[in-house]
C-alpha positions in Angstrom: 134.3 89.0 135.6 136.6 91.8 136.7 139.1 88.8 136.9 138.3 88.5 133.3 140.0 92.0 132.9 143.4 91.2 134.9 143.8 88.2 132.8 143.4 89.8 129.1 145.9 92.4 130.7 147.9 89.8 131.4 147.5 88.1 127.6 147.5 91.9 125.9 149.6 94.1 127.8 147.7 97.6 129.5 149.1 99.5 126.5 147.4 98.0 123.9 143.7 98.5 125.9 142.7 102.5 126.1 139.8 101.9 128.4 136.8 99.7 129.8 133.6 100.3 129.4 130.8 98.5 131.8 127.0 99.7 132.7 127.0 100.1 136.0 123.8 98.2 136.2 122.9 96.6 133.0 119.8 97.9 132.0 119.1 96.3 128.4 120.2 92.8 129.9 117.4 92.8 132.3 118.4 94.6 135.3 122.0 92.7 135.9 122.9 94.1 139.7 126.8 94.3 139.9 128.0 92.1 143.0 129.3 93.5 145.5 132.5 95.3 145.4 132.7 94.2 141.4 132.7 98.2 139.9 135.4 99.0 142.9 137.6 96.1 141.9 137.2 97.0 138.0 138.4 100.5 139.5 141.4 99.5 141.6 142.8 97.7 138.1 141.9 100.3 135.7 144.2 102.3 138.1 146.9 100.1 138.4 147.4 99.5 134.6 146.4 103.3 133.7 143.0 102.3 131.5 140.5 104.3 131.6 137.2 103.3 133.8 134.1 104.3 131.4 130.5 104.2 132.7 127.8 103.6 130.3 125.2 105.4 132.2 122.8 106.0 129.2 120.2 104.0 131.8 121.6 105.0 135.5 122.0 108.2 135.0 119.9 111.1 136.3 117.9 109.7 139.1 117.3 105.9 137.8 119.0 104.6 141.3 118.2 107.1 143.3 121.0 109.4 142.8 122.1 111.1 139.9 124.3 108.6 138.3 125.6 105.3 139.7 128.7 106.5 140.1 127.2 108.2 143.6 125.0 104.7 144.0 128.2 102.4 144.0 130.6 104.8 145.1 133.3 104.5 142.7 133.9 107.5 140.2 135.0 106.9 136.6 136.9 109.0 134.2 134.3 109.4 131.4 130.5 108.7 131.8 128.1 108.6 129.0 125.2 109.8 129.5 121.2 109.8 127.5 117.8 109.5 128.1 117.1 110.8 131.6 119.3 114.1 131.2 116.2 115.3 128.6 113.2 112.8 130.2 112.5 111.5 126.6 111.4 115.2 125.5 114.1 114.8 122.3 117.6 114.0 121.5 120.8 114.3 123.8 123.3 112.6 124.8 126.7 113.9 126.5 129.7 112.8 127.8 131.4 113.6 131.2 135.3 113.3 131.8 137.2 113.7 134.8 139.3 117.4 134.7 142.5 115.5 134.4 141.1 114.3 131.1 139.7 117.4 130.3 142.8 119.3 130.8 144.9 116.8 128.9 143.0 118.2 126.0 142.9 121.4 126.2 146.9 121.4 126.0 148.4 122.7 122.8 148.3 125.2 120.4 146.1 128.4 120.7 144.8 128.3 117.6 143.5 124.9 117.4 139.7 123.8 118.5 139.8 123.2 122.3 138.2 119.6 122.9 137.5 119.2 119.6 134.8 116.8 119.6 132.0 118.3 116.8 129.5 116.7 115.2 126.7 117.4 113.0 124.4 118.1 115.6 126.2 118.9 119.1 125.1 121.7 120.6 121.9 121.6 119.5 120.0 124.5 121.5 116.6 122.3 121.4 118.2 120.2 122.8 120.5 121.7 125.6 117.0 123.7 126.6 115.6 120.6 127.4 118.1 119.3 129.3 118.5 122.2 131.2 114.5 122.2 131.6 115.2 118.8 133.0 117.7 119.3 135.5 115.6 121.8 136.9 112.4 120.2 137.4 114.7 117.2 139.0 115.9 119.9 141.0 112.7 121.2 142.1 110.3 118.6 142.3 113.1 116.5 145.1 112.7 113.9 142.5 115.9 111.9 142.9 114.7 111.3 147.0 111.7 110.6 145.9 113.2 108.1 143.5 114.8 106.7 146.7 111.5 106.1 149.0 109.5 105.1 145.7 112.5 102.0 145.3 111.3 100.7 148.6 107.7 100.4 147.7 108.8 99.1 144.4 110.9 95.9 145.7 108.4 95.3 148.2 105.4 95.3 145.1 107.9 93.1 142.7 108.6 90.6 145.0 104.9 89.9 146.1 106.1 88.3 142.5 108.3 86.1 143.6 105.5 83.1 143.8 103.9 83.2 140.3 103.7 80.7 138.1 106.9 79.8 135.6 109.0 82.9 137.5 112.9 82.1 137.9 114.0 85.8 139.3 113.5 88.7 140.1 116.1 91.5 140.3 115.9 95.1 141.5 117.4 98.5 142.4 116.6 102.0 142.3 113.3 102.1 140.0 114.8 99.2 138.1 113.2 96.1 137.9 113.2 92.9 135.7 111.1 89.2 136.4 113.0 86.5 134.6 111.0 83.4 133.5 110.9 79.9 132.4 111.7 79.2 128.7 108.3 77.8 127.5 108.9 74.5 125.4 112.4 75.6 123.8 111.0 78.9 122.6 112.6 82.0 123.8 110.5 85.7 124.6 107.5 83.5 123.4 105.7 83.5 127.1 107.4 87.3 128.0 106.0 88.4 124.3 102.5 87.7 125.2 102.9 89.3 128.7 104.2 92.4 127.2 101.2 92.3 124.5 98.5 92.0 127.4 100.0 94.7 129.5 100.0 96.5 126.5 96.6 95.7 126.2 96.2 97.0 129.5 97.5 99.9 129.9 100.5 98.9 130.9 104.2 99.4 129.0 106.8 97.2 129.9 110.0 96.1 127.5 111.1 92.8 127.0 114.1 90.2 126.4 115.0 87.1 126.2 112.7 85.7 128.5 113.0 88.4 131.0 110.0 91.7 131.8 111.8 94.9 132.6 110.5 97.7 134.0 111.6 101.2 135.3 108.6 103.3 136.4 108.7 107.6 136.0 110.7 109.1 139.0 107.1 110.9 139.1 104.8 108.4 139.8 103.1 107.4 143.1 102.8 104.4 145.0 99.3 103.9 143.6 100.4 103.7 139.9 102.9 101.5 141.1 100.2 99.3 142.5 98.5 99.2 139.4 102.0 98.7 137.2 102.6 95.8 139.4 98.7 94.3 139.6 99.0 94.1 135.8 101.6 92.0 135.7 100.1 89.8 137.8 97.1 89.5 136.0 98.7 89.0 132.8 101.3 85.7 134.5 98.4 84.2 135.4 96.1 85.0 132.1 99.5 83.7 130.7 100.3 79.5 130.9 
């Protein structure tokens, strides 16, 4: 793992690699928890080579793990995070990303006359869509919604893991409002038994994503403990409807 990264260092040379780029959590994966100290070690060598530490936080960010990205979670502060989906809560396209002000300044070094951080594309800036992240921020802002997301994670692991003794279940995996139930590969065929929990949730009321043979799912920083209940109660219902 972050030994991985010392030893193509070692086969490449630091100057030939401009930066790493690692989800602090992997979201898509099925919620893959960093181990401990893993994001500080990745840290300490992007350091020591001078390569740039890059979250992917298109998942993390804004509230997912209780605070507003991972980088406060884990404690360890890149130079660039990308950032999606929570800044604008789904309401329509954005996506940004955040660099440290030695980058920043680096940059904006040169001629007067040329673009500072020249970085346009065909629809940056879009005031749509910097109204609704701004729209966003605010209700997180008002509504408490990243403690909330905190006290709501306990009740979540505590509902998942009442999980843990279901039929054909391998893991399950958690943090902040992100959780995933892995499963056993029914007779060779991959997603087959996850495919036809997602469709009965569906069915159900209930969305939840799926891959491989692994459930994910990352409840609304604005529910309650009661739609939790019933998010979780689904699930259940559908492993056991489920051989």
């Amino acid at each position: 793992m972050a030994d991985n990264l010392e030893a193509l260092v070692d086969a490449n040379g630091s100057e030939t690699i401009a930066g790493v780029v690692v989800e602090p959590m992997q979201g898509s994966a099925g919620v893959i928890v960093p181990p401990h100290g893993y994001l500080k070690k990745l840290r300490s060598i992007c350091d020591a080579h001078q390569i740039l530490l890059i979250f992917d936080e298109v998942i993390t960010g804004f509230g997912r793990l209780g605070e507003w990205f991972a980088a406060d979670r884990f404690g360890v502060i890149p130079d660039m995070i990308i950032c999606a989906k929570g800044v604008i809560s789904g309401v329509v396209p954005l996506g940004g990303v955040i660099v440290r002000d030695s980058i920043y300044n680096e940059i904006m070094v040169g001629p007067s006359h040329l673009v500072e951080f020249f970085h346009g594309y065909t629809n940056s800036g879009h005031p749509l869509a910097c109204a609704a992240g701004i729209s966003a921020i605010n209700v997180y802002e008002s509504e408490g919604l990243l403690a909330k997301s905190s006290k709501l994670e306990i009740e979540l692991e505590k509902a998942i893991h009442s999980l843990r003794d279901e039929a054909h279940v391998v893991d399950i995996r958690n943090i902040g409002m992100a959780v995933a139930i892995e499963f056993e590969t029914r007779n060779n065929q991959i997603s087959m038994r996850v495919m036809e929990i997602f469709q009965y949730c569906f069915d159900h009321g209930v969305m939840i994503r799926y891959t491989g043979d692994i459930i994910a799912i990352g409840p609304a920083l604005v529910c309650d403990e009661t739609e939790i209940e019933a998010i979780i109660e689904t699930i259940r219902s559908a492993i056991r409807a489920i051989a």
